[in-house]
N, CA, C and O atoms as CSV, one atom per row, in Angstrom:
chain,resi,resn,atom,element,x,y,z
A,1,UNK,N,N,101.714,189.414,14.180
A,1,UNK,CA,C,100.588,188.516,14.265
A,1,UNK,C,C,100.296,188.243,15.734
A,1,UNK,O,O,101.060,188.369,16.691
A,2,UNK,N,N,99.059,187.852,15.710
A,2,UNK,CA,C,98.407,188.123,17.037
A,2,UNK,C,C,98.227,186.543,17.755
A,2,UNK,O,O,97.648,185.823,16.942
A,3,UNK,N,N,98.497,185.924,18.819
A,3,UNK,CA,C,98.735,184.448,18.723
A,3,UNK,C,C,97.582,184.770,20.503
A,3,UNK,O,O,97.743,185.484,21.492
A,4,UNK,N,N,96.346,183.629,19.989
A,4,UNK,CA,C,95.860,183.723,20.940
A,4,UNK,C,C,96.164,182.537,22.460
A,4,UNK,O,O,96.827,181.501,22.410
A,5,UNK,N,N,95.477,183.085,23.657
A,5,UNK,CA,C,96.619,182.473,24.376
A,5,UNK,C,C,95.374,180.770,24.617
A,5,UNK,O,O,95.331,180.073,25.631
A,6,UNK,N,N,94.640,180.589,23.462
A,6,UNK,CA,C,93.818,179.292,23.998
A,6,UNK,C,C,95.186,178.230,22.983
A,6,UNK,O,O,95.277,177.019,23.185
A,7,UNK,N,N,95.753,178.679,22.352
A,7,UNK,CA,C,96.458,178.207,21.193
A,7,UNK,C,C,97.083,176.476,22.342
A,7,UNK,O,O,97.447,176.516,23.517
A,8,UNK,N,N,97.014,175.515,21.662
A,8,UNK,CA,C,97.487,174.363,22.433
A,8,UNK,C,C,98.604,173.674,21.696
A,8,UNK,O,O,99.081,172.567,21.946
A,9,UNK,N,N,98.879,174.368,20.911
A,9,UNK,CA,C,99.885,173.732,19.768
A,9,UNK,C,C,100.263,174.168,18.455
A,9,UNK,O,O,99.549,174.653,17.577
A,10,UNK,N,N,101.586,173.905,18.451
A,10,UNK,CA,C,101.905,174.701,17.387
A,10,UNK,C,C,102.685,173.934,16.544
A,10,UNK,O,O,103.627,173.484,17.196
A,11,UNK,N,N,102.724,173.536,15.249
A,11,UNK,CA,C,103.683,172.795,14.232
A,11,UNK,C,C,103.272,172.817,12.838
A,11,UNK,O,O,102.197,173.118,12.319
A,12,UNK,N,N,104.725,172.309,12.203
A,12,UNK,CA,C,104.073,172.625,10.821
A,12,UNK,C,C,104.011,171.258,10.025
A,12,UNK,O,O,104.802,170.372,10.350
A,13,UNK,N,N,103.048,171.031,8.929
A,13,UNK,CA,C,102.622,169.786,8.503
A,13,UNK,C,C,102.292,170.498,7.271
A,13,UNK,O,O,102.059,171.706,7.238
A,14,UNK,N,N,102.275,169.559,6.052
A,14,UNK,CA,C,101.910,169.522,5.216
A,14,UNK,C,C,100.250,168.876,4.807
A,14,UNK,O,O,99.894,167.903,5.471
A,15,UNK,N,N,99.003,169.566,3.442
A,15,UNK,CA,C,98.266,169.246,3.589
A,15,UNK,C,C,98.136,168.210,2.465
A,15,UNK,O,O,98.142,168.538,1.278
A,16,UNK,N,N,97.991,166.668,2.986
A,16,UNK,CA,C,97.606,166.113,1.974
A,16,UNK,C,C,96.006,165.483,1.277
A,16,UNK,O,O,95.085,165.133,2.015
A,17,UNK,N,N,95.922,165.435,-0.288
A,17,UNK,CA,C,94.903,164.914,-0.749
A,17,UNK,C,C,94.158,163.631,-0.416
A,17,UNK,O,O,94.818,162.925,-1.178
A,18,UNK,N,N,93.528,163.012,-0.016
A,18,UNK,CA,C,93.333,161.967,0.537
A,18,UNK,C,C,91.704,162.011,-0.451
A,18,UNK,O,O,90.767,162.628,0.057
A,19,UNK,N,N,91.563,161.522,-1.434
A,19,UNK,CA,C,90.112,160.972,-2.015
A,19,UNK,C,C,89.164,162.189,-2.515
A,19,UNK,O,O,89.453,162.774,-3.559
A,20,UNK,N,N,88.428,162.429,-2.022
A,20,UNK,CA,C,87.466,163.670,-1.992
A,20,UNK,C,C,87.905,164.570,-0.387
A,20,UNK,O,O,87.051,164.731,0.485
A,21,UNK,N,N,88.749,164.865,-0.297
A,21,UNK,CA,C,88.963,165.586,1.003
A,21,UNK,C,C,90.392,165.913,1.363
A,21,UNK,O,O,91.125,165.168,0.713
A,22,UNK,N,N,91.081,166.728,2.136
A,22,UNK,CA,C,92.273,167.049,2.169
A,22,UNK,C,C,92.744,166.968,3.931
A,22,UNK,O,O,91.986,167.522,4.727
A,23,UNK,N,N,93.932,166.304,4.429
A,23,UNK,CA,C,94.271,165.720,5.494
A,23,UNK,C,C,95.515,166.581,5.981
A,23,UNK,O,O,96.532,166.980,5.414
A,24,UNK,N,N,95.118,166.675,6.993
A,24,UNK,CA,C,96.335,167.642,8.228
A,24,UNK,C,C,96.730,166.609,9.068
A,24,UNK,O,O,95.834,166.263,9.838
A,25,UNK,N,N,98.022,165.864,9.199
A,25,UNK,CA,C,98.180,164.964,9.919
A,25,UNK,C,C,98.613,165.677,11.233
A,25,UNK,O,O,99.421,166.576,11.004
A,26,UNK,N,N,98.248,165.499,12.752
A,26,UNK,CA,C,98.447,166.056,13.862
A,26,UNK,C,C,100.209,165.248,14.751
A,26,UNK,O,O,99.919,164.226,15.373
A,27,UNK,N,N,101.487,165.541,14.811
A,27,UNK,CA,C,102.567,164.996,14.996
A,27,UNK,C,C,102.149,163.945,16.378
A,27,UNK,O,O,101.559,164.421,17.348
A,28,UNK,N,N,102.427,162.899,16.332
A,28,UNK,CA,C,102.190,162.247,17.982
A,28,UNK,C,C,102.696,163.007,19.155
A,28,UNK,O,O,102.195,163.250,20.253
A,29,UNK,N,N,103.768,163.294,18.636
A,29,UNK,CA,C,103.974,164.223,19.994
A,29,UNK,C,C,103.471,165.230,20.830
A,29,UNK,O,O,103.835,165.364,21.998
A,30,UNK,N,N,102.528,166.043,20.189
A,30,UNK,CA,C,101.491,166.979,20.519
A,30,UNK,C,C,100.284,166.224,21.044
A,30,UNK,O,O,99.631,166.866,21.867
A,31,UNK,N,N,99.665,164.540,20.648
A,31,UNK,CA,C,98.783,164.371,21.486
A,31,UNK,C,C,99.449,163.793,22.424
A,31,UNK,O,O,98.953,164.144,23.494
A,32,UNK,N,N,100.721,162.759,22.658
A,32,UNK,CA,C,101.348,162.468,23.776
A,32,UNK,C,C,101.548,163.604,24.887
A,32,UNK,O,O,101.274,163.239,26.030
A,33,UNK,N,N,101.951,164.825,24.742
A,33,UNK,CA,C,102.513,165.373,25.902
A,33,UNK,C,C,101.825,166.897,25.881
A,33,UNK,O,O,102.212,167.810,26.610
A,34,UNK,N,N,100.663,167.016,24.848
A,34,UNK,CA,C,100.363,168.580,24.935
A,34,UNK,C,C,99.169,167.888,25.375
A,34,UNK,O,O,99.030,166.744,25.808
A,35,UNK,N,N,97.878,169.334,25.065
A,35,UNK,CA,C,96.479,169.299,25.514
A,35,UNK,C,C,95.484,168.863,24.437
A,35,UNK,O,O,94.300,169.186,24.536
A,36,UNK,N,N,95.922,168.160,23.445
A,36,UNK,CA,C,95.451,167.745,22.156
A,36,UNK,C,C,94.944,166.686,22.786
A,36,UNK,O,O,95.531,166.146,23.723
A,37,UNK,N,N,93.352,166.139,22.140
A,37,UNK,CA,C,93.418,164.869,22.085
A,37,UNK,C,C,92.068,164.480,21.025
A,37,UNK,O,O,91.054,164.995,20.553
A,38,UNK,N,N,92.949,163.011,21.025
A,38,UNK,CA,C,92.158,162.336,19.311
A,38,UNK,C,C,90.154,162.148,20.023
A,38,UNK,O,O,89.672,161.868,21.121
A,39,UNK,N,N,89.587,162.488,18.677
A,39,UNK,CA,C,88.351,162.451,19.075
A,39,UNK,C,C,87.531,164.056,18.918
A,39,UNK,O,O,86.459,164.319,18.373
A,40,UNK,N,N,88.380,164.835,19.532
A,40,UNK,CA,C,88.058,166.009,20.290
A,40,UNK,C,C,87.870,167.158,19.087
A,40,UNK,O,O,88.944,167.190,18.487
A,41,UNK,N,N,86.916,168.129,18.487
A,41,UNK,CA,C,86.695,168.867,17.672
A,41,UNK,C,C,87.404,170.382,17.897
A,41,UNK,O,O,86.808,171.329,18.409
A,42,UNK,N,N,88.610,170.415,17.477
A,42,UNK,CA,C,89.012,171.763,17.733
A,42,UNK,C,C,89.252,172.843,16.370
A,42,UNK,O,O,89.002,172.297,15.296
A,43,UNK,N,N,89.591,173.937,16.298
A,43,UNK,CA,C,89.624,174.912,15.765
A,43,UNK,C,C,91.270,174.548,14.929
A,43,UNK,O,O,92.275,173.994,15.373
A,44,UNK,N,N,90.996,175.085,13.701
A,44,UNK,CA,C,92.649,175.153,12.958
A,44,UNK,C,C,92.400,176.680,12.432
A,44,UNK,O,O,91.387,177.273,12.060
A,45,UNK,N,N,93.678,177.028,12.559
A,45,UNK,CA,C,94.394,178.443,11.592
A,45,UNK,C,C,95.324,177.913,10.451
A,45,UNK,O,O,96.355,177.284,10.688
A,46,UNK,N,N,95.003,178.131,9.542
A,46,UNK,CA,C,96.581,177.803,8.352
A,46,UNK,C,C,97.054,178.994,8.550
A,46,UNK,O,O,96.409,180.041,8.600
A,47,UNK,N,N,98.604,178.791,8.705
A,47,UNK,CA,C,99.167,179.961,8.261
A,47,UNK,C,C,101.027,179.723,6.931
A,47,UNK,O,O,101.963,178.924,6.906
A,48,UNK,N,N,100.662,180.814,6.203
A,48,UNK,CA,C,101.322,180.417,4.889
A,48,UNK,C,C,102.671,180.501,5.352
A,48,UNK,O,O,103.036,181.348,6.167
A,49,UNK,N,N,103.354,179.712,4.889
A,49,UNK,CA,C,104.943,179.867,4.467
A,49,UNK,C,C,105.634,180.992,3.929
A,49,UNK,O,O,106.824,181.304,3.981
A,50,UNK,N,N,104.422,181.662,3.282
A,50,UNK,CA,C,105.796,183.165,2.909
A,50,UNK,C,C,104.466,184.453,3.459
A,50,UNK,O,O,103.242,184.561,3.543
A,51,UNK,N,N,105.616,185.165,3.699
A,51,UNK,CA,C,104.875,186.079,4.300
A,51,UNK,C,C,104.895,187.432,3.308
A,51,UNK,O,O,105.611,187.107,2.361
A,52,UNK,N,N,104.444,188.751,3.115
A,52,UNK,CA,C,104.518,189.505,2.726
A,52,UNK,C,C,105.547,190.716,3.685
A,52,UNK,O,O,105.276,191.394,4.676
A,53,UNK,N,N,106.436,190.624,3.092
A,53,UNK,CA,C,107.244,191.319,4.043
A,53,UNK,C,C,106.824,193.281,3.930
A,53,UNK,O,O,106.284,193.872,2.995
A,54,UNK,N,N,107.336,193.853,5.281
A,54,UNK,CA,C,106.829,195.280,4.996
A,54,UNK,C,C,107.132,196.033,3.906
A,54,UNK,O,O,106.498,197.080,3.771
A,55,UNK,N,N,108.050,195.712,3.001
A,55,UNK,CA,C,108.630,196.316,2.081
A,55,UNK,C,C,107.746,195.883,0.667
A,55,UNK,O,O,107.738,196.501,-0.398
A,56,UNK,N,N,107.102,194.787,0.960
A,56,UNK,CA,C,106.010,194.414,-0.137
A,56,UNK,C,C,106.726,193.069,-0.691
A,56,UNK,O,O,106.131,192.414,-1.547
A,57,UNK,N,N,108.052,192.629,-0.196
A,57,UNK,CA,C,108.558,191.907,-0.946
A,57,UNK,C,C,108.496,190.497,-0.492
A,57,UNK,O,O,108.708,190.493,0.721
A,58,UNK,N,N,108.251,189.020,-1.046
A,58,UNK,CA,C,107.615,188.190,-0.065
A,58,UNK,C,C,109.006,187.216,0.571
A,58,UNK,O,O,110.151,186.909,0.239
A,59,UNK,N,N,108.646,187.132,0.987
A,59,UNK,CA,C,110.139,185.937,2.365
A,59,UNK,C,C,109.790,184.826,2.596
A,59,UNK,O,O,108.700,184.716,3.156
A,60,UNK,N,N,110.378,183.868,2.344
A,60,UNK,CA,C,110.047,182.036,2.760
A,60,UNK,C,C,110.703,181.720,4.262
A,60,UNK,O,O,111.770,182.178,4.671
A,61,UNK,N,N,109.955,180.974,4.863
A,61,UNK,CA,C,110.445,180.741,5.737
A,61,UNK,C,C,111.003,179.654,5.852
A,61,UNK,O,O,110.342,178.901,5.136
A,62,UNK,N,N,111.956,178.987,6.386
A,62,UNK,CA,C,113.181,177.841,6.029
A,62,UNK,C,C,113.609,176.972,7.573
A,62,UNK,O,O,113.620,177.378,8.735
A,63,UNK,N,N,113.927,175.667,6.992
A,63,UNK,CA,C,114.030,175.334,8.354
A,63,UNK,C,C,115.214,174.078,8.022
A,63,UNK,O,O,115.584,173.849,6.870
A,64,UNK,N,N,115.710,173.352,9.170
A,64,UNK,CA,C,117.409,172.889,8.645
A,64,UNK,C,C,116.617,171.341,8.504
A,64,UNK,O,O,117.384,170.390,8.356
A,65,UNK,N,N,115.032,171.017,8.545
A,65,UNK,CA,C,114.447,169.862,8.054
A,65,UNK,C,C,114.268,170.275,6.457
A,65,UNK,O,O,114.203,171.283,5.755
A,66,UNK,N,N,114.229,168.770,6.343
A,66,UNK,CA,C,113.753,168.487,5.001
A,66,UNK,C,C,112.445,169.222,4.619
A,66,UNK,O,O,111.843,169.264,5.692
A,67,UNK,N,N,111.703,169.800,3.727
A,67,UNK,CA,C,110.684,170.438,3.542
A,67,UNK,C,C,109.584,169.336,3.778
A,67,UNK,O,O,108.809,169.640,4.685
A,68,UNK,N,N,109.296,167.922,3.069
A,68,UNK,CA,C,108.312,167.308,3.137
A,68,UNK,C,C,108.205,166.774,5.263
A,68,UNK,O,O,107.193,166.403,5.857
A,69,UNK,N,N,109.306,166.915,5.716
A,69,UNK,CA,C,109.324,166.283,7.042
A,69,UNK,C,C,108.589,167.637,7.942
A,69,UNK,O,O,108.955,168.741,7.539
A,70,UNK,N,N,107.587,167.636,9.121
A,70,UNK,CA,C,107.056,168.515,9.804
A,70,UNK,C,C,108.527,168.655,11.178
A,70,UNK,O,O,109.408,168.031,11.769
A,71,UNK,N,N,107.766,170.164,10.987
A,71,UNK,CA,C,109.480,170.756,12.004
A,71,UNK,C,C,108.641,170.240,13.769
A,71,UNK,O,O,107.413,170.301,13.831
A,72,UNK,N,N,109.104,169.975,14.491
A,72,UNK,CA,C,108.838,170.242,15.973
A,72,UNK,C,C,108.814,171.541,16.486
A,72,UNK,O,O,109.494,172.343,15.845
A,73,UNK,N,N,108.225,171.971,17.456
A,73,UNK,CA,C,108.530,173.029,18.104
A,73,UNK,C,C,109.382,173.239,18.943
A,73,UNK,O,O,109.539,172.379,19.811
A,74,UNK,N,N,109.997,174.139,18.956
A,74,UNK,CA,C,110.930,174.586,20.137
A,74,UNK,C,C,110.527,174.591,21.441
A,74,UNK,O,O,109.509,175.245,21.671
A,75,UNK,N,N,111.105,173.982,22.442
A,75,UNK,CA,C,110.662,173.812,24.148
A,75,UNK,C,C,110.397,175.671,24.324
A,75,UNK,O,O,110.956,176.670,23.873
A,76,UNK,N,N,109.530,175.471,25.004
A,76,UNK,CA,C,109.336,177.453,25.870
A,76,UNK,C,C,110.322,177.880,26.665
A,76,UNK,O,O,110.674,179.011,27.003
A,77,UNK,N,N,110.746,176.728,26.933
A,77,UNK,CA,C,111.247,177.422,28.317
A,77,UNK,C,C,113.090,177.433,27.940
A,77,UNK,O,O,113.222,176.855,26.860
A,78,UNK,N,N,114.391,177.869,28.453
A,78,UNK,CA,C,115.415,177.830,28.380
A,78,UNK,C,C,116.421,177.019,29.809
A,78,UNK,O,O,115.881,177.115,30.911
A,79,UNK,N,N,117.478,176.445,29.772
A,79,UNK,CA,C,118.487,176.122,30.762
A,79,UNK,C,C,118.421,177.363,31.665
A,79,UNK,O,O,118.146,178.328,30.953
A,80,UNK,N,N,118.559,177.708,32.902
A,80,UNK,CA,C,118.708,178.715,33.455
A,80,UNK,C,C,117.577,179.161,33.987
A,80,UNK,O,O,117.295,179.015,35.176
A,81,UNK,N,N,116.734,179.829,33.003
A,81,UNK,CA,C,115.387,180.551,33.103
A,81,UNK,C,C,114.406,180.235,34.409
A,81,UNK,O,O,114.306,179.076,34.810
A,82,UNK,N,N,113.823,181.117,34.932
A,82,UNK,CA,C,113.451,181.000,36.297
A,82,UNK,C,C,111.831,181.568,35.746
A,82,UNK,O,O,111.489,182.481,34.995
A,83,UNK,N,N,111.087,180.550,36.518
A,83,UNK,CA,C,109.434,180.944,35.799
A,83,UNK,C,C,109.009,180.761,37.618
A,83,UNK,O,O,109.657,180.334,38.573
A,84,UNK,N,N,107.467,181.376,37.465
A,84,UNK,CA,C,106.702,181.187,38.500
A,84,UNK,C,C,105.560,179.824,37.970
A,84,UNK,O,O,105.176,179.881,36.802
A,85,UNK,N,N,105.067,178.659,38.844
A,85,UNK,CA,C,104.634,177.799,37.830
A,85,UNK,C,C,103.115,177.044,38.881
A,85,UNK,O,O,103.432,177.473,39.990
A,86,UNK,N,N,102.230,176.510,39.033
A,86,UNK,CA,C,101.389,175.832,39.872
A,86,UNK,C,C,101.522,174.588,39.704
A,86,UNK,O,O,100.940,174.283,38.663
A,87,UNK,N,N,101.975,173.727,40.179
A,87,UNK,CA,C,102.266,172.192,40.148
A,87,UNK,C,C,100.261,171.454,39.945
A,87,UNK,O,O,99.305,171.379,40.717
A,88,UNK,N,N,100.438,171.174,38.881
A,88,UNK,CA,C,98.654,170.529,38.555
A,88,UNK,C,C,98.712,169.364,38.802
A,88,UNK,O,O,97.557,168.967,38.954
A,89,UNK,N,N,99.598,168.364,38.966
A,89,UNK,CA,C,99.446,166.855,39.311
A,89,UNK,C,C,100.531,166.334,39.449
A,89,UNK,O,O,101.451,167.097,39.154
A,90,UNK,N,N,100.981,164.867,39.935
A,90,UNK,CA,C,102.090,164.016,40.288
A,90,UNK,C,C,102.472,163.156,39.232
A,90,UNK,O,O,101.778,162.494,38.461
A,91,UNK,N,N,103.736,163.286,39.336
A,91,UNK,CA,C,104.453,162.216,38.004
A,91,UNK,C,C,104.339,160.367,38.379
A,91,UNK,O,O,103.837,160.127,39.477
A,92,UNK,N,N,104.600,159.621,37.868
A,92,UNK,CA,C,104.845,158.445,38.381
A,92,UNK,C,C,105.646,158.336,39.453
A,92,UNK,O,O,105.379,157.821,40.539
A,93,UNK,N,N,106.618,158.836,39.105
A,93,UNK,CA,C,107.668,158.918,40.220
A,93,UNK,C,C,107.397,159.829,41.475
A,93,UNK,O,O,108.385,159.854,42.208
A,94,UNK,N,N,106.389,160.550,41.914
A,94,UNK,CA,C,106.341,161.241,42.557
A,94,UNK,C,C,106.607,162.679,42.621
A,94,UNK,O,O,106.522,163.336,43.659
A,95,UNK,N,N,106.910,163.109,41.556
A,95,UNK,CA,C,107.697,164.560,41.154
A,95,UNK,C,C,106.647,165.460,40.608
A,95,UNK,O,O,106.044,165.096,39.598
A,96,UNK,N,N,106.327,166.751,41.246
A,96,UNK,CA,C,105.404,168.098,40.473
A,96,UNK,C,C,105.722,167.727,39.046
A,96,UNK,O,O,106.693,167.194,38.509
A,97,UNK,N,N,104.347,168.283,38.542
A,97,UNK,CA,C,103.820,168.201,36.934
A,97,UNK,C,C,103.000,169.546,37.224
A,97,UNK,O,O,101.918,169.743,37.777
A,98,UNK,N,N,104.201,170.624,36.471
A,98,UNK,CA,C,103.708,171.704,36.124
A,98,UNK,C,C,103.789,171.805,34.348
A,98,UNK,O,O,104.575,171.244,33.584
A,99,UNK,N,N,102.751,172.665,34.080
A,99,UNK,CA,C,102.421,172.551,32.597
A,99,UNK,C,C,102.539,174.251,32.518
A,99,UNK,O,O,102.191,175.060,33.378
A,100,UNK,N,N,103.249,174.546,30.970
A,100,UNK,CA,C,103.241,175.728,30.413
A,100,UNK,C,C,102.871,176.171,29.333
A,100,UNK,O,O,101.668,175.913,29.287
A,101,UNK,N,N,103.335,176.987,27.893
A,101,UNK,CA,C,102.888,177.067,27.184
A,101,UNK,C,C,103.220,175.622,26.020
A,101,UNK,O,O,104.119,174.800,25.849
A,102,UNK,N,N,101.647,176.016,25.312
A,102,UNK,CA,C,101.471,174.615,24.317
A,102,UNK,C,C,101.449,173.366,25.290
A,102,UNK,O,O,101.885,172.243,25.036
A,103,UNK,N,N,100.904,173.763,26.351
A,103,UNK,CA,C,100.934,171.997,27.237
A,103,UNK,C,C,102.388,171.370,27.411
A,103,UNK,O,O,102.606,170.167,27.271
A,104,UNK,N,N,103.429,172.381,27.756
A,104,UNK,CA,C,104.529,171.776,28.100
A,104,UNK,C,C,105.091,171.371,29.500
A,104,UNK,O,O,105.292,172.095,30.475
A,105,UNK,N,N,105.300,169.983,29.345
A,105,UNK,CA,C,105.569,169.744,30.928
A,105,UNK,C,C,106.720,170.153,32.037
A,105,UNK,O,O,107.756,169.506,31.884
A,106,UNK,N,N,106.732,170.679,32.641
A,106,UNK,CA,C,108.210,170.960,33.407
A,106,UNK,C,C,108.146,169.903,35.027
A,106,UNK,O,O,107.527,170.232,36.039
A,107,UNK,N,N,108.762,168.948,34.895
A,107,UNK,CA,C,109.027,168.445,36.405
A,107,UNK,C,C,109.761,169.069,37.649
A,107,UNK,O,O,110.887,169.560,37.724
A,108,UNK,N,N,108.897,168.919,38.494
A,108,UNK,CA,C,109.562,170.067,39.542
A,108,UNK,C,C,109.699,168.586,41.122
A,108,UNK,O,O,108.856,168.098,41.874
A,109,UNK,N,N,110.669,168.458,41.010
A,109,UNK,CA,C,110.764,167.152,41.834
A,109,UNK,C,C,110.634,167.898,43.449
A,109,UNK,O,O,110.815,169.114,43.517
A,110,UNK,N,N,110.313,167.105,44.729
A,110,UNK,CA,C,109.817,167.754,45.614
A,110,UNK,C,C,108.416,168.538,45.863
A,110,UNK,O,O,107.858,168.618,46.957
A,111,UNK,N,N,107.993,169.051,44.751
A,111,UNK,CA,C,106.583,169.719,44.822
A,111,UNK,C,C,105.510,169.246,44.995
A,111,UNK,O,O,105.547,168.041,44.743
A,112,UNK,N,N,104.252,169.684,45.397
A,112,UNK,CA,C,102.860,168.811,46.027
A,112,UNK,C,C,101.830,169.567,45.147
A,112,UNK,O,O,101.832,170.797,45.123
A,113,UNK,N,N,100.958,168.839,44.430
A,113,UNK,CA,C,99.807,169.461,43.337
A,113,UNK,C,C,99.024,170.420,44.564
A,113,UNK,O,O,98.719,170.077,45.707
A,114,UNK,N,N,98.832,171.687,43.907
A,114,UNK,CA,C,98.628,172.853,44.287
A,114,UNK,C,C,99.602,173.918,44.779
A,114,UNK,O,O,99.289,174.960,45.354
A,115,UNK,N,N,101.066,173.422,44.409
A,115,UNK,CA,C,101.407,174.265,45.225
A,115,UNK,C,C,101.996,175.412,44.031
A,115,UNK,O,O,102.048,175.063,42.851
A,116,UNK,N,N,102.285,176.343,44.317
A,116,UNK,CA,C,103.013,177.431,43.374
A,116,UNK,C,C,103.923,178.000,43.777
A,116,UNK,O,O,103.663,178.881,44.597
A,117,UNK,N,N,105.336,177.788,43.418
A,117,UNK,CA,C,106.540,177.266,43.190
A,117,UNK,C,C,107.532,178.550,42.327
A,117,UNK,O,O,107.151,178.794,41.182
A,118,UNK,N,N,108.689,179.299,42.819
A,118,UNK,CA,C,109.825,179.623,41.383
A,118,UNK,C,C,110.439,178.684,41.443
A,118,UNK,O,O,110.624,178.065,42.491
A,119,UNK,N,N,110.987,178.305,40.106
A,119,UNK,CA,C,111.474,177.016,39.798
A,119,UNK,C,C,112.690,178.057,39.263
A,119,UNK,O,O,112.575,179.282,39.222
A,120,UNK,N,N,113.577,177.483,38.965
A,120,UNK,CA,C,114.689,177.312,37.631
A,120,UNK,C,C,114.935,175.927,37.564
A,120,UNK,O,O,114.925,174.978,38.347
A,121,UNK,N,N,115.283,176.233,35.718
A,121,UNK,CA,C,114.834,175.111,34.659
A,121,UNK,C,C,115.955,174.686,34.183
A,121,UNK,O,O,116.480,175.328,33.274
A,122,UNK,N,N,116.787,173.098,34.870
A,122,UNK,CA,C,117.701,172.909,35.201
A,122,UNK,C,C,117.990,171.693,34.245
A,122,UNK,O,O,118.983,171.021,34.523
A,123,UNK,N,N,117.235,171.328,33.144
A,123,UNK,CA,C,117.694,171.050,32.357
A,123,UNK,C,C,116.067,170.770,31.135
A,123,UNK,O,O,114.888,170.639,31.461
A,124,UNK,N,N,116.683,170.770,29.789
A,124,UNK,CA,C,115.467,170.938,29.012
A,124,UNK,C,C,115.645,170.117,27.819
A,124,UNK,O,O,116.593,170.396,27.086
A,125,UNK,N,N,114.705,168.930,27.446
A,125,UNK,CA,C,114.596,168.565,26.389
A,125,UNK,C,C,113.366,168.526,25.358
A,125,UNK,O,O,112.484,169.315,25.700
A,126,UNK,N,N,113.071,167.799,24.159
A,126,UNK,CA,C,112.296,168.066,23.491
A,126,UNK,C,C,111.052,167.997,23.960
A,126,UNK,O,O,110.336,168.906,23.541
A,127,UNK,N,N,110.603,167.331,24.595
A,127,UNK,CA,C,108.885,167.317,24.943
A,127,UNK,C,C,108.565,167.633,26.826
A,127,UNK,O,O,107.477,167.845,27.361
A,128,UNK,N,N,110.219,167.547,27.603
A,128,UNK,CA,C,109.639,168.282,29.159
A,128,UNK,C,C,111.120,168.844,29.307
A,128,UNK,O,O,112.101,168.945,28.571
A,129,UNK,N,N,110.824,169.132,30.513
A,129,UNK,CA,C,112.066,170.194,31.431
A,129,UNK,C,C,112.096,169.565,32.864
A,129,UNK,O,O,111.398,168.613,33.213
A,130,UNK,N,N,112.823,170.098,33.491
A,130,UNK,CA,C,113.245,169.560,34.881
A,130,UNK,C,C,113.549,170.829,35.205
A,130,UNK,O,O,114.163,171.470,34.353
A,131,UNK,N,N,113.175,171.548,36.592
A,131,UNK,CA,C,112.697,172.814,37.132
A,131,UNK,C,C,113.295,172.606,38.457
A,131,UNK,O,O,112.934,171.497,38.851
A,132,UNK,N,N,114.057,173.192,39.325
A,132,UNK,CA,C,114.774,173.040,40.940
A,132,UNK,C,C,113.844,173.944,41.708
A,132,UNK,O,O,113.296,174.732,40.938
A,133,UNK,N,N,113.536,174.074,42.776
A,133,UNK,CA,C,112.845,174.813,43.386
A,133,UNK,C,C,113.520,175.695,44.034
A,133,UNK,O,O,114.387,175.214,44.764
A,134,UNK,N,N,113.401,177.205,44.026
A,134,UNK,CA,C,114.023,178.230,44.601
A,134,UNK,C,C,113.417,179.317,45.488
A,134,UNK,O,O,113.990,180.057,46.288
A,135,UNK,N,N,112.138,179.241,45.161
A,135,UNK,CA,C,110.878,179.955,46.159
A,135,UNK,C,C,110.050,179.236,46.268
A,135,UNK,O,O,109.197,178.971,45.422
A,136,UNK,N,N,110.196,178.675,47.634
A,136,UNK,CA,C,108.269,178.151,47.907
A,136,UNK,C,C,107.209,179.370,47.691
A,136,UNK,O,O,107.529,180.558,47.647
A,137,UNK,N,N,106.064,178.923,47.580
A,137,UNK,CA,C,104.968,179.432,47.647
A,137,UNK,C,C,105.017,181.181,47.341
A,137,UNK,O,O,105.201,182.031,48.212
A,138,UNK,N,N,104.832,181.407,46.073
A,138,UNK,CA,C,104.404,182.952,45.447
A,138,UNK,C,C,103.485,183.680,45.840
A,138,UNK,O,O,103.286,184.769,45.300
């Protein structure tokens, strides 16, 4: 499957009935820290839970949540992993705010908006990362 790169988010939710109409609830966390925001008219893809596997035979896909609970996504990035990144704005604290895939934030402490930066990604949790600087300017 072909995943285009405007894609701003990714999770899975259940669709519920709500009256004459059917409701996709959007997780807070995707408008807190991705490129989502309430108001704003964007595009949806459903995509099904079982797939048709090549053999013709169909496969569920499974997850260690409860089925009715929506899964989170996995951070992009890994401990270790060394990305090239453009610092787009300043944290409260003063620290680069570089953004990656699905609008994920990586803090790059020391960095100045505009600058472009190799980082390694020196520690990672569910909604940002923390990035060390190892090459100025790419």
């Amino acid at each position: 499957m072909e995943i285009s790169e405007k894609l701003l988010c990714l999770f899975s939710t259940e669709v519920s009935a709500e009256e004459d109409r059917y409701v996709i609830e959007v997780p807070r966390q995707e408008i807190e820290t991705g490129d989502v925001d309430p108001g704003d008219v964007y595009r949806v893809a459903l995509i099904s839970r079982s797939e048709e596997a090549s053999n013709g035979e169909t496969t569920t896909t499974t997850t260690s949540q409860s089925q009715s609970a929506p899964s989170e996504p996995q951070p992009p990035v890994d401990v270790g992993e060394t990305r090239y990144v453009e610092i787009e704005d300043i944290g409260k604290q003063g620290d680069g705010i570089a953004r990656v895939e699905r609008g994920y934030v990586i803090i790059v402490p020391g960095a100045e908006v505009g600058e472009r930066v190799k980082i390694e990604v020196t520690e990672v949790k569910s909604n940002f990362a923390v990035g060390e600087i190892i090459e100025e300017t790419f």
